[in-house]
Each structure stands twice: as C-alpha cells, then as structure tokens.
MOPAC internal coordinates of N, CA, C and O (Angstrom, degrees):
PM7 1SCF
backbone

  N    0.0000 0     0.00 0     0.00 0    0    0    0
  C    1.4495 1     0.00 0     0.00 0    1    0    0
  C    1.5307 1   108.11 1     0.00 0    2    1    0
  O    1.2310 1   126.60 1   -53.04 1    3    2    1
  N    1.2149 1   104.91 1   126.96 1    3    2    1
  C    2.1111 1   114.50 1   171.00 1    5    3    2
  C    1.5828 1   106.16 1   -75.94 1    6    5    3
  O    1.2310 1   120.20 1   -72.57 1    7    6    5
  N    0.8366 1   117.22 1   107.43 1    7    6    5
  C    1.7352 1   125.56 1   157.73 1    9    7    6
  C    1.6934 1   101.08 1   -94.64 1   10    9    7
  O    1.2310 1   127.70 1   -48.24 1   11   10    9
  N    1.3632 1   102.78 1   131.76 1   11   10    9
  C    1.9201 1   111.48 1   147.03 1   13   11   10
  C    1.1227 1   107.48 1   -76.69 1   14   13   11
  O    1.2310 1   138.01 1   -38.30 1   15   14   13
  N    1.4785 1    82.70 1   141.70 1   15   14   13
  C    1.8874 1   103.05 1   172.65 1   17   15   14
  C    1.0939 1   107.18 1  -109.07 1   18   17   15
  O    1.2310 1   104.88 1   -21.28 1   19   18   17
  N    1.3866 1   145.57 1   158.72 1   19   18   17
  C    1.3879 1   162.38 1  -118.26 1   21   19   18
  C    1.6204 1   118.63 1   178.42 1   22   21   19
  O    1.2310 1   107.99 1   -98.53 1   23   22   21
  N    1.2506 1   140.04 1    81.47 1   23   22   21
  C    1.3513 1   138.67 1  -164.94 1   25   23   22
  C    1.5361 1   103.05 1  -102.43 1   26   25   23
  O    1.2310 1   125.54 1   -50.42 1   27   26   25
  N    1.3968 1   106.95 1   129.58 1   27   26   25
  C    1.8095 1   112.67 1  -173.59 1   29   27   26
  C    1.9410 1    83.42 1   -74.89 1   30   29   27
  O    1.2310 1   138.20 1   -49.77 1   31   30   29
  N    1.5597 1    82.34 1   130.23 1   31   30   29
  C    1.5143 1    96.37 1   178.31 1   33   31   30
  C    2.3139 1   109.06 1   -85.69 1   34   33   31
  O    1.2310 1   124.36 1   -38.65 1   35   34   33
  N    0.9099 1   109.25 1   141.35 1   35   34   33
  C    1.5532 1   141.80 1  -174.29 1   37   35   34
  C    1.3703 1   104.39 1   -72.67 1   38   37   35
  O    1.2310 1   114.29 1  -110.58 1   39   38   37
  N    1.4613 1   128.43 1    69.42 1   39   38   37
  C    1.2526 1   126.03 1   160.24 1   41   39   38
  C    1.3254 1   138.95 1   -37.75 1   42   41   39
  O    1.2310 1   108.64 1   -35.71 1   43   42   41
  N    1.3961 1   138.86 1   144.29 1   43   42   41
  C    1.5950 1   136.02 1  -168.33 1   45   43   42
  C    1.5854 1    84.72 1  -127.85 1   46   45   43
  O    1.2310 1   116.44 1   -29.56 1   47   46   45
  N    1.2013 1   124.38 1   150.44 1   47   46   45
  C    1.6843 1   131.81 1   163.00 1   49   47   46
  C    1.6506 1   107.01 1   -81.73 1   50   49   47
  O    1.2310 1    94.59 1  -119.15 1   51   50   49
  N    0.9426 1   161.79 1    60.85 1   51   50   49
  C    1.6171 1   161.44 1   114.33 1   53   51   50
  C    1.4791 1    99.51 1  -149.72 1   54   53   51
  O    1.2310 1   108.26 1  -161.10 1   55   54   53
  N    1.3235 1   139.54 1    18.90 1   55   54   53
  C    1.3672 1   115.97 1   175.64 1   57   55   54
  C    1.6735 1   116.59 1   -89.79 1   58   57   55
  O    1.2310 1   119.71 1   -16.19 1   59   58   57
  N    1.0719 1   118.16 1   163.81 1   59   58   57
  C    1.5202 1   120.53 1  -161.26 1   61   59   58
  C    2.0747 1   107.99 1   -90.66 1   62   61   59
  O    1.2310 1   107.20 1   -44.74 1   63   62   61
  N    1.0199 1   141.45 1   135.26 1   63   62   61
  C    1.1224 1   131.29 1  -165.49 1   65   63   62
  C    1.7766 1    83.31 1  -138.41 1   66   65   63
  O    1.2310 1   126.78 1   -13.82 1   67   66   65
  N    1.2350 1   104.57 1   166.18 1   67   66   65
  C    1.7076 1   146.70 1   145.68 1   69   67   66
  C    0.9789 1   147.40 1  -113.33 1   70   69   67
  O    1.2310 1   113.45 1   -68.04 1   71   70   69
  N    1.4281 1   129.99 1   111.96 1   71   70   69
  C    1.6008 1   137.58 1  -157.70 1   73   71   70
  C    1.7709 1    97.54 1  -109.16 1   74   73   71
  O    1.2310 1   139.77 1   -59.86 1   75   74   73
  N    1.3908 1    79.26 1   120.14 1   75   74   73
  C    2.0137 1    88.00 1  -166.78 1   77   75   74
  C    1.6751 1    81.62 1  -101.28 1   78   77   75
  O    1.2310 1   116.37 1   -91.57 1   79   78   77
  N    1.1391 1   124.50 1    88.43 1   79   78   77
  C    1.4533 1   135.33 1   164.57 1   81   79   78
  C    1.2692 1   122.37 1    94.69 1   82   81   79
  O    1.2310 1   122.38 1     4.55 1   83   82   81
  N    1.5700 1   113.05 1  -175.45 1   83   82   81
  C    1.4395 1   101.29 1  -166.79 1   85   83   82
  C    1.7197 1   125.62 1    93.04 1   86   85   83
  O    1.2310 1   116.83 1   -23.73 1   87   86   85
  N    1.0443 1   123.64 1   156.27 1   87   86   85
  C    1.3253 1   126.49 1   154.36 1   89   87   86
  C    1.7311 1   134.12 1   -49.94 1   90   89   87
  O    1.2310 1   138.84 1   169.68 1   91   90   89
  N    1.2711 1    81.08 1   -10.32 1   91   90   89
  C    1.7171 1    94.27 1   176.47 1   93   91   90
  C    1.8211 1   106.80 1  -125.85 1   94   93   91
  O    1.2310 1   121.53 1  -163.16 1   95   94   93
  N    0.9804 1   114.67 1    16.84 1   95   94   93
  C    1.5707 1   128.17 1   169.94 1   97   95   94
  C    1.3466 1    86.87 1   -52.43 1   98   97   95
  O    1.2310 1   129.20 1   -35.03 1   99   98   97
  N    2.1746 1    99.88 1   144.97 1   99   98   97
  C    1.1801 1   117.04 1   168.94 1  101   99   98
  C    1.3025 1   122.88 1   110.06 1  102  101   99
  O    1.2310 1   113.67 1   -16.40 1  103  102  101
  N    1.2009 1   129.59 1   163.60 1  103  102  101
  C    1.8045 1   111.01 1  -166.20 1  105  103  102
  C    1.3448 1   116.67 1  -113.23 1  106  105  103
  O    1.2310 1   122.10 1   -42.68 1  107  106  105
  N    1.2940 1   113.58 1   137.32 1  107  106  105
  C    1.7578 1   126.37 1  -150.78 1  109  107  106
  C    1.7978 1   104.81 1  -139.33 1  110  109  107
  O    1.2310 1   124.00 1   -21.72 1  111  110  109
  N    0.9523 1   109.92 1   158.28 1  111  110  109
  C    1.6188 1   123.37 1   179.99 1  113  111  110
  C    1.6270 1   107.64 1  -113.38 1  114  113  111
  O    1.2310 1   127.88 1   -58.97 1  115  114  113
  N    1.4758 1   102.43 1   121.03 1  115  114  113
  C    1.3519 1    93.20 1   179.59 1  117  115  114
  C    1.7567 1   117.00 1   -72.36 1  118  117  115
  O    1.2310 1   113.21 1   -59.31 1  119  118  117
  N    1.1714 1   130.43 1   120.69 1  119  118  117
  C    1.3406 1   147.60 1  -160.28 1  121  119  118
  C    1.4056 1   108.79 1   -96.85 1  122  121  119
  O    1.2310 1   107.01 1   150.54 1  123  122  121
  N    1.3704 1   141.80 1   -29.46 1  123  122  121
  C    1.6088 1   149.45 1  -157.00 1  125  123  122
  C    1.5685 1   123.11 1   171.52 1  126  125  123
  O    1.2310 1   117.32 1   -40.29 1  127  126  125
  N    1.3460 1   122.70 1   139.71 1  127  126  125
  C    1.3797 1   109.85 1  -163.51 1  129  127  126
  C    1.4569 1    86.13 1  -140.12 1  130  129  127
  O    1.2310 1   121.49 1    -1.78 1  131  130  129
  N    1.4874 1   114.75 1   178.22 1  131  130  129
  C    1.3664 1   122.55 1   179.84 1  133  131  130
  C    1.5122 1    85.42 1   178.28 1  134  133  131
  O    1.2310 1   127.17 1   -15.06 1  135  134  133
  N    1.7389 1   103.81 1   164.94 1  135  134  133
  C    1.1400 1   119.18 1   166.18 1  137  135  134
  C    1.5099 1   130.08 1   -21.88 1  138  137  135
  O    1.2310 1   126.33 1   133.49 1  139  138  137
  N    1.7753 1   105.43 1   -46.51 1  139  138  137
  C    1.5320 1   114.95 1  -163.68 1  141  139  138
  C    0.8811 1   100.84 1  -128.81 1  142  141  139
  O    1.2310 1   106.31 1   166.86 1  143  142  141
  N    1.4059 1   143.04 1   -13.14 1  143  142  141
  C    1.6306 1   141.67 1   172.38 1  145  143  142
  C    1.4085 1   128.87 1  -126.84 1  146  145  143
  O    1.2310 1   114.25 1    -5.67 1  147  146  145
  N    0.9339 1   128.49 1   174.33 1  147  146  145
  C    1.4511 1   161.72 1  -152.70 1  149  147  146
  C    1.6018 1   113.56 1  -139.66 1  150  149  147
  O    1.2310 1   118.44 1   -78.46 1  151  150  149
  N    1.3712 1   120.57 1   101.54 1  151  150  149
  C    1.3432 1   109.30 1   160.58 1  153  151  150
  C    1.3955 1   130.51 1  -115.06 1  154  153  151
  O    1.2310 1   118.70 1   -93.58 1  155  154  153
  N    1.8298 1   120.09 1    86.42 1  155  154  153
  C    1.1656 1   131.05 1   175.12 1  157  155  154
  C    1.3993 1   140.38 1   -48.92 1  158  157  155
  O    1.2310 1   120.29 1   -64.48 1  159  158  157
  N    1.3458 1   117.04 1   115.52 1  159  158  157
  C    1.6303 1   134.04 1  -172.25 1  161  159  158
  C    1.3140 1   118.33 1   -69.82 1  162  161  159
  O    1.2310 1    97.34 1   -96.39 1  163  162  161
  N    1.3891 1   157.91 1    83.61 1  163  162  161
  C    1.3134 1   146.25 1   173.28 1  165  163  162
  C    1.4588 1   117.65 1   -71.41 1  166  165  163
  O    1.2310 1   129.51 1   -90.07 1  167  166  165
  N    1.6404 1    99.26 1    89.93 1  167  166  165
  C    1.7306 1   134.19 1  -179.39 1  169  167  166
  C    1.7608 1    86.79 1   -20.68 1  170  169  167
  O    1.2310 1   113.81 1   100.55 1  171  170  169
  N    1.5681 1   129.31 1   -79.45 1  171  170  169
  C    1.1614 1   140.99 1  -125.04 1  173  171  170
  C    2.2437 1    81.61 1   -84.46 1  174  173  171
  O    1.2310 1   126.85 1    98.98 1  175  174  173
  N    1.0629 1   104.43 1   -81.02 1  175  174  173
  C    1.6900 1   106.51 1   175.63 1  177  175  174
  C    1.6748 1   126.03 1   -59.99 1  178  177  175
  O    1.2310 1   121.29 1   163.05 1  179  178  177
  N    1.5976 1   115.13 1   -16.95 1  179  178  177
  C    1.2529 1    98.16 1  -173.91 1  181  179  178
  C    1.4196 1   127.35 1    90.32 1  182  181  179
  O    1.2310 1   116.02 1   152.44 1  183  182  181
  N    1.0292 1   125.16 1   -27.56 1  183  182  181
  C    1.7001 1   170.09 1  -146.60 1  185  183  182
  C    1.5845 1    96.17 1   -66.32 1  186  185  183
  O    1.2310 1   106.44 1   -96.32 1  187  186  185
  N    1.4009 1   142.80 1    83.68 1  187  186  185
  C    1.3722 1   107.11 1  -171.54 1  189  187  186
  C    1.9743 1   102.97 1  -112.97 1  190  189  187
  O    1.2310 1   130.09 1   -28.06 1  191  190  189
  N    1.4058 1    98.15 1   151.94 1  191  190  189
  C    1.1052 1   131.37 1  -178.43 1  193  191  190
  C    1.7395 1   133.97 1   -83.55 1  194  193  191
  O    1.2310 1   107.42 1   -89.81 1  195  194  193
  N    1.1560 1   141.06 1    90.19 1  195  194  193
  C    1.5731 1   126.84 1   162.67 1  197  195  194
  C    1.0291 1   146.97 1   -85.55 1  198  197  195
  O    1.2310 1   114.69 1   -87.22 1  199  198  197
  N    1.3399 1   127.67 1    92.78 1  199  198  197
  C    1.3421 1   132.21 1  -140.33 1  201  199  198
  C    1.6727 1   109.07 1  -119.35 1  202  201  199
  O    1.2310 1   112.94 1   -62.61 1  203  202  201
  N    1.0762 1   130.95 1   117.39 1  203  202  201
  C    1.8660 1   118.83 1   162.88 1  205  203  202
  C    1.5010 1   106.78 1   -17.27 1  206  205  203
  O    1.2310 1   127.07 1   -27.82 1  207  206  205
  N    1.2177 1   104.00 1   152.18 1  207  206  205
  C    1.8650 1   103.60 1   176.34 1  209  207  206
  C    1.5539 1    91.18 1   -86.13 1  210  209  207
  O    1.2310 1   127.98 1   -39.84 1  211  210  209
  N    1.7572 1   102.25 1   140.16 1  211  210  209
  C    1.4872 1   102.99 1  -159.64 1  213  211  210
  C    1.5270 1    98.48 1  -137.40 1  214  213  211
  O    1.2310 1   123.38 1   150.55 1  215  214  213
  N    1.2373 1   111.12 1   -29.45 1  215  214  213
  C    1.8617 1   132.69 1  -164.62 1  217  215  214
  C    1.4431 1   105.94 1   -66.17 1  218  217  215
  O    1.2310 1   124.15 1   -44.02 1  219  218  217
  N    1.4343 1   109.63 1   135.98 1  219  218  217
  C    1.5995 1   122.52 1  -174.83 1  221  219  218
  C    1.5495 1   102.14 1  -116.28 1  222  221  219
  O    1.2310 1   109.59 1   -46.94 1  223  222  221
  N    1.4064 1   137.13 1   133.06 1  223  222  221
  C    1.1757 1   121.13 1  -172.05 1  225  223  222
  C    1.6159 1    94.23 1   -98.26 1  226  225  223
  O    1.2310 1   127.29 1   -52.73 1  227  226  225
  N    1.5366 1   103.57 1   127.27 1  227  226  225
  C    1.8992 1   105.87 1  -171.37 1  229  227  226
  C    1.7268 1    79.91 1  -101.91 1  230  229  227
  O    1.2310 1   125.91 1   107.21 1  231  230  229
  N    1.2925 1   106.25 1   -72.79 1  231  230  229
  C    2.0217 1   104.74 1  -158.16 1  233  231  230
  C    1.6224 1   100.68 1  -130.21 1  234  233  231
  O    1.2310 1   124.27 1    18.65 1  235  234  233
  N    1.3820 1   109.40 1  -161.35 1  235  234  233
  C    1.4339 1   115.21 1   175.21 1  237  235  234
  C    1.4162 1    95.46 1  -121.92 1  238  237  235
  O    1.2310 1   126.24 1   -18.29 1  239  238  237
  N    0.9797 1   105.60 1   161.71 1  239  238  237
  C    1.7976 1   112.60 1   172.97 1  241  239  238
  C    1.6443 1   129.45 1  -134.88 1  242  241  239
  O    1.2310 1   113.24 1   -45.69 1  243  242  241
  N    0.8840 1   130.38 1   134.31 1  243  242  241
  C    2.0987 1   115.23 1   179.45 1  245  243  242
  C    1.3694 1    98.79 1   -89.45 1  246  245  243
  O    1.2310 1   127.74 1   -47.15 1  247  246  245
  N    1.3692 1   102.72 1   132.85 1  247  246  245
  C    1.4623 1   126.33 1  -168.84 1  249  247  246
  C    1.8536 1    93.89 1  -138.79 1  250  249  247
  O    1.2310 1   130.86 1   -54.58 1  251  250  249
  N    1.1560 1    96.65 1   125.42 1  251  250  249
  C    1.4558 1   117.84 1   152.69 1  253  251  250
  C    1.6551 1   117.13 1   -33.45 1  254  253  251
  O    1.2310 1   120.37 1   -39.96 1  255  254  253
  N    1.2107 1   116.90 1   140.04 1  255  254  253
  C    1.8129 1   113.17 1   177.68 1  257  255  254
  C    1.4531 1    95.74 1   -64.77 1  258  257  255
  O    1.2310 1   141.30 1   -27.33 1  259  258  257
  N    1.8043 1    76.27 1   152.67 1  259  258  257
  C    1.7405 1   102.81 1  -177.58 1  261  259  258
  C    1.5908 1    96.09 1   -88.36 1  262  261  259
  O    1.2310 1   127.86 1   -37.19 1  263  262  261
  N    1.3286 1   102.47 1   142.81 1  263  262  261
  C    1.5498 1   101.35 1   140.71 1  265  263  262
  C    1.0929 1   139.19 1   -93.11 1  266  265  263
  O    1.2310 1   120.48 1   -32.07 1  267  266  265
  N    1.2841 1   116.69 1   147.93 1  267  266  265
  C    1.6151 1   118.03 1  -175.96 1  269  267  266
  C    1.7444 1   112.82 1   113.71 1  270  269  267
  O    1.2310 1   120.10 1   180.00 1  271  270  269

C-alpha cells in the first residue's frame, strides 16, 4: 500500500514562502512564529496574517522575485 508522507515544514522569521492553494494561496513572508502559530506578511499589501502552523513541506519550486 502507497501512503503520502507529509513533513511539518521548519519555519525562518523573514523568509519568503508560497502557498500553492487554499485560502492562504500566494506569496507571503514569514513575519512571527511561536509554538502554535504563524504570522504571515503579504510582501505586495503588507496585510499580516495568524494562522495555526499548518504548512507541509512537499518540494521546492523557482518562483520569480518577490516584491516587497
């Protein structure tokens, strides 16, 4: 039997991430961390976000520079 595996991904406080879907799709700066959360930066608005830590690291990807 194939099971996916799922690895809780290793947050940095200013590094740049990508949300390949979802309600949180789109590319964000990690801004604040804690035990149980995540507080996401929106580079382009500023916009920041607090979310449960939720992110699974699947692959890496090449992405165009962020702005901001």
């Amino acid at each position: 039997m194939k099971v996916r595996c799922f690895t809780p991904c290793e947050f940095k406080v200013g590094e740049m991430i990508y949300i390949d879907g979802g309600k949180r799709k789109g590319d964000w700066r990690v801004a604040a961390l804690d035990d149980k959360n995540i507080t996401l930066r929106c580079p382009m608005s500023g916009r920041e976000l607090v979310w449960s830590r939720f992110c699974y690291e699947v692959s890496e990807i090449d992405r165009p520079a962020f702005i901001g």
